[in-house]
TORMI-173045 format. One line per field, with one value per residue (C-alpha): residue number from 1; x negated, y negated, z negated. Coordinates in nm, 2 decimals. Layout:
residues N
num = [NUM/...]
px = [X/...]
py = [Y/...]
pz = [Z/...]
This chain:
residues 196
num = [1/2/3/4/5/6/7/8/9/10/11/12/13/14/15/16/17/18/19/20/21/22/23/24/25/26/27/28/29/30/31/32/33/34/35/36/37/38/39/40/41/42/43/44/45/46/47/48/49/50/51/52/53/54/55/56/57/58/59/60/61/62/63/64/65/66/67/68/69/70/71/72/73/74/75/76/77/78/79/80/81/82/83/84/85/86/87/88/89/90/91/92/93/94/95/96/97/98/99/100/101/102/103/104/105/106/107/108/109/110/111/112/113/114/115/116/117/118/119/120/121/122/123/124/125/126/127/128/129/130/131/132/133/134/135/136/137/138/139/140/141/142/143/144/145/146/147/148/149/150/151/152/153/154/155/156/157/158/159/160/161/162/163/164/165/166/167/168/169/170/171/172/173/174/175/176/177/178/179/180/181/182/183/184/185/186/187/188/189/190/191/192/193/194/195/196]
px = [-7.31/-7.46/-7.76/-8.04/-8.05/-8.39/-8.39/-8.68/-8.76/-8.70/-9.05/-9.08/-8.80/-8.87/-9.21/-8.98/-8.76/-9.04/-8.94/-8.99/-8.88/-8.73/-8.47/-8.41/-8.36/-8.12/-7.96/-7.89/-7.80/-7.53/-7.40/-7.45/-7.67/-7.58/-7.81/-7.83/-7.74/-8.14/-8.17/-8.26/-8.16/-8.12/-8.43/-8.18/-8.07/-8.36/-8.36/-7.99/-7.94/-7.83/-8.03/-7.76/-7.44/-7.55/-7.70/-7.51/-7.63/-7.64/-7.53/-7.77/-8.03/-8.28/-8.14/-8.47/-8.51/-8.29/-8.28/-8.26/-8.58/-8.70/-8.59/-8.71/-8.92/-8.71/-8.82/-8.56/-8.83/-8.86/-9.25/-9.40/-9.70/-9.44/-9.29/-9.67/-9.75/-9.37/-9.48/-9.79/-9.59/-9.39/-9.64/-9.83/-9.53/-9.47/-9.82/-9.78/-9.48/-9.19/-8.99/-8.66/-8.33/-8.26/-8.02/-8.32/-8.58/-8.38/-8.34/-8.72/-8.77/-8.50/-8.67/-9.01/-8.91/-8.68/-8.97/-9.22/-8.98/-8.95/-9.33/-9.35/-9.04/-9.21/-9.53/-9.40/-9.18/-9.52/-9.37/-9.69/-10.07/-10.38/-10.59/-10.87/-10.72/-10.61/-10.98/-11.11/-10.88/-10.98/-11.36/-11.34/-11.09/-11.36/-11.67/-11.49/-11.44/-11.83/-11.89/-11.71/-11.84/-12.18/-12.14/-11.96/-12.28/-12.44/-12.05/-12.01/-12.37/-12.45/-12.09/-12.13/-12.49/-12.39/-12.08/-12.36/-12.62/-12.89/-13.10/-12.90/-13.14/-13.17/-12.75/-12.80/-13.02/-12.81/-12.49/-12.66/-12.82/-12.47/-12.26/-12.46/-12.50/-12.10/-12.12/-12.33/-12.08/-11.79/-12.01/-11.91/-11.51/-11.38/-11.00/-10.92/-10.60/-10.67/-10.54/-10.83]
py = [-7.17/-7.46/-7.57/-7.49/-7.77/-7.86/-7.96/-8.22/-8.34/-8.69/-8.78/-8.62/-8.78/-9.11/-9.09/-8.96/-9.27/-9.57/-9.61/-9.62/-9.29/-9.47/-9.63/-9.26/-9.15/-9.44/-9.36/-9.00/-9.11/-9.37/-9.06/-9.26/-9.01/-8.66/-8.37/-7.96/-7.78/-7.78/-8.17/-8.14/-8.40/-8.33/-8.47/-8.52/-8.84/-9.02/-9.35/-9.28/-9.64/-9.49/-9.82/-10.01/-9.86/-9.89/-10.27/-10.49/-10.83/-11.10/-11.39/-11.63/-11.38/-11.47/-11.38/-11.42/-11.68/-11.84/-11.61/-11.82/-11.97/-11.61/-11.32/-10.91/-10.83/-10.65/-10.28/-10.27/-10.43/-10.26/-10.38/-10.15/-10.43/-10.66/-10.48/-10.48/-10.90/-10.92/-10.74/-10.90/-11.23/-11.09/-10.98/-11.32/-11.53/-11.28/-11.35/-11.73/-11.71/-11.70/-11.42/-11.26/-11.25/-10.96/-10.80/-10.84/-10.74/-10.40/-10.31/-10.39/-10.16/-9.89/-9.89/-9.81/-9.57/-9.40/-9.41/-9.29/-8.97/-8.93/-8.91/-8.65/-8.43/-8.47/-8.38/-8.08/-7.97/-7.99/-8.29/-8.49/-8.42/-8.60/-8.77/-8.58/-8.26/-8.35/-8.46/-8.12/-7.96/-8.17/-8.16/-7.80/-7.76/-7.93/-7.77/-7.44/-7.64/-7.68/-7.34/-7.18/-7.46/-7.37/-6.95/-7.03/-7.04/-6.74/-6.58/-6.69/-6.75/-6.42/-6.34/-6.67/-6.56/-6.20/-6.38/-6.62/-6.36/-6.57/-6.50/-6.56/-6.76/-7.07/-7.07/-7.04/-7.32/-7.55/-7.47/-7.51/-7.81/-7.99/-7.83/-8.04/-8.35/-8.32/-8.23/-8.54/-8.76/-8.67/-8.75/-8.66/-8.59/-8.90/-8.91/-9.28/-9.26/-9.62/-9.93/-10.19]
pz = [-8.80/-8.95/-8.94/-9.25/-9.51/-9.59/-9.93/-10.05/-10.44/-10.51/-10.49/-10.14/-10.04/-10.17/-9.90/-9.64/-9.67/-9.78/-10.08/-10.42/-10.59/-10.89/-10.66/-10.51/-10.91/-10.97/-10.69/-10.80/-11.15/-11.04/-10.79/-10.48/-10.33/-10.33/-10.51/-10.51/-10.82/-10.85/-10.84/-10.45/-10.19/-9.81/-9.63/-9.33/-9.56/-9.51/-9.28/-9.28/-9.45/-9.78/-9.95/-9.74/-9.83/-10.24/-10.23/-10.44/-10.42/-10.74/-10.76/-10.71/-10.61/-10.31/-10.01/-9.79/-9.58/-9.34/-9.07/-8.81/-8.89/-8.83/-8.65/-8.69/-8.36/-8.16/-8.00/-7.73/-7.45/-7.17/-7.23/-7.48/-7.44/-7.51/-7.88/-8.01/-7.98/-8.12/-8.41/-8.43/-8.45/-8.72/-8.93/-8.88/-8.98/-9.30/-9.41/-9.34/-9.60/-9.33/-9.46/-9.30/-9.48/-9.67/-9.41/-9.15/-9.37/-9.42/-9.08/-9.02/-9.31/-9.14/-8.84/-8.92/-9.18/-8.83/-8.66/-8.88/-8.98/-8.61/-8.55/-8.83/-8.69/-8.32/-8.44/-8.63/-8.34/-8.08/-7.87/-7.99/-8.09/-8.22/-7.93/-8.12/-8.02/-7.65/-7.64/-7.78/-7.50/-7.18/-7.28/-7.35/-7.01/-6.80/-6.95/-6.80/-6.49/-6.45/-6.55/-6.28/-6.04/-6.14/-6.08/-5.74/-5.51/-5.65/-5.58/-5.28/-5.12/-5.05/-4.84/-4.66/-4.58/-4.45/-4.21/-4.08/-4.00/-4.21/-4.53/-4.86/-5.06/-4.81/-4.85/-5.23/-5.19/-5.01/-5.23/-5.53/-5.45/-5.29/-5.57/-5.84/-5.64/-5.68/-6.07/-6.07/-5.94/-6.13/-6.45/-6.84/-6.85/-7.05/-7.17/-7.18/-7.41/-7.53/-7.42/-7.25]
């Protein structure tokens, strides 16, 4: 069985794949990317490197700069640290007027249409979430935390009283007291996600 086909207008598809929609539509009048009866196209195709496989270059037509004056930043560090000031360097040298050749400009292009579409299909699948939400969930996960911190001494005062012969509310007292000092220390819950 194979799997569903999840068909996209050209528009839609054009945003999944960064680009324009008028070269998705002369793309599907030439025939060089397939369409449903319905004038659909499979959002599977997008960041596939269809652009590639169509590209015709002129004669004479600027072909980017010399590439070995400039290369694409390259994600395959084992730094992730590393990947970012690569790209920053790119980005700097594009907007000094140092521009990659057209083959390296496409697979620059490739790649971050890729990984956008993969951050969209990770997201959808529940693999990623907002940091606004993760923080919603911690601050709300430790507030419950101090809750039940709070209620343990009237819990367990009284049964730590009765096994030590003793009146409950000095024990109260005392676990109260040593249970916030404690609260105090840990402070406010704060979920660094940011780099420093």
């Amino acid at each position: 069985m194979s799997a569903p086909v999840n068909l996209v207008s050209a528009r839609e598809f054009a945003r999944l794949d960064g680009c324009n929609d008028k070269l998705v539509r002369n793309a599907i009048k030439a025939g060089k990317l397939p369409v449903s009866g319905d004038g659909k196209i499979d959002a599977a195709l997008a960041g596939t490197g269809w652009r590639r496989q169509n590209r015709r270059t002129a004669d004479g037509a600027d072909k980017g700069a010399d590439s070995s004056k400039m290369s694409a930043p390259s994600t395959a560090s084992a730094d992730p640290g590393a990947a970012v000031v690569q790209i920053d360097d790119f980005i700097s040298k594009v907007l000094a007027g140092q521009f990659l050749s057209m083959t390296d400009a496409e697979r620059v292009k490739e790649n971050g249409a890729a990984a956008k579409n993969l951050l969209v299909a990770m997201k959808e699948a529940g693999d990623v979430i907002d940091i606004e939400v993760a923080e919603t969930v911690l601050f709300n996960q430790a507030r419950q935390f101090r809750d039940a911190w709070m209620n343990w001494p009237a819990r367990v005062g009284p049964l730590i009283a009765a096994e030590l012969g003793v009146p409950p509310d000095p024990v109260l007292e005392a676990l109260n007291k040593h249970v916030q000092q404690q609260l105090n220390d840990l402070g406010d819950p704060d979920a660094a996600f940011e780099d420093d």
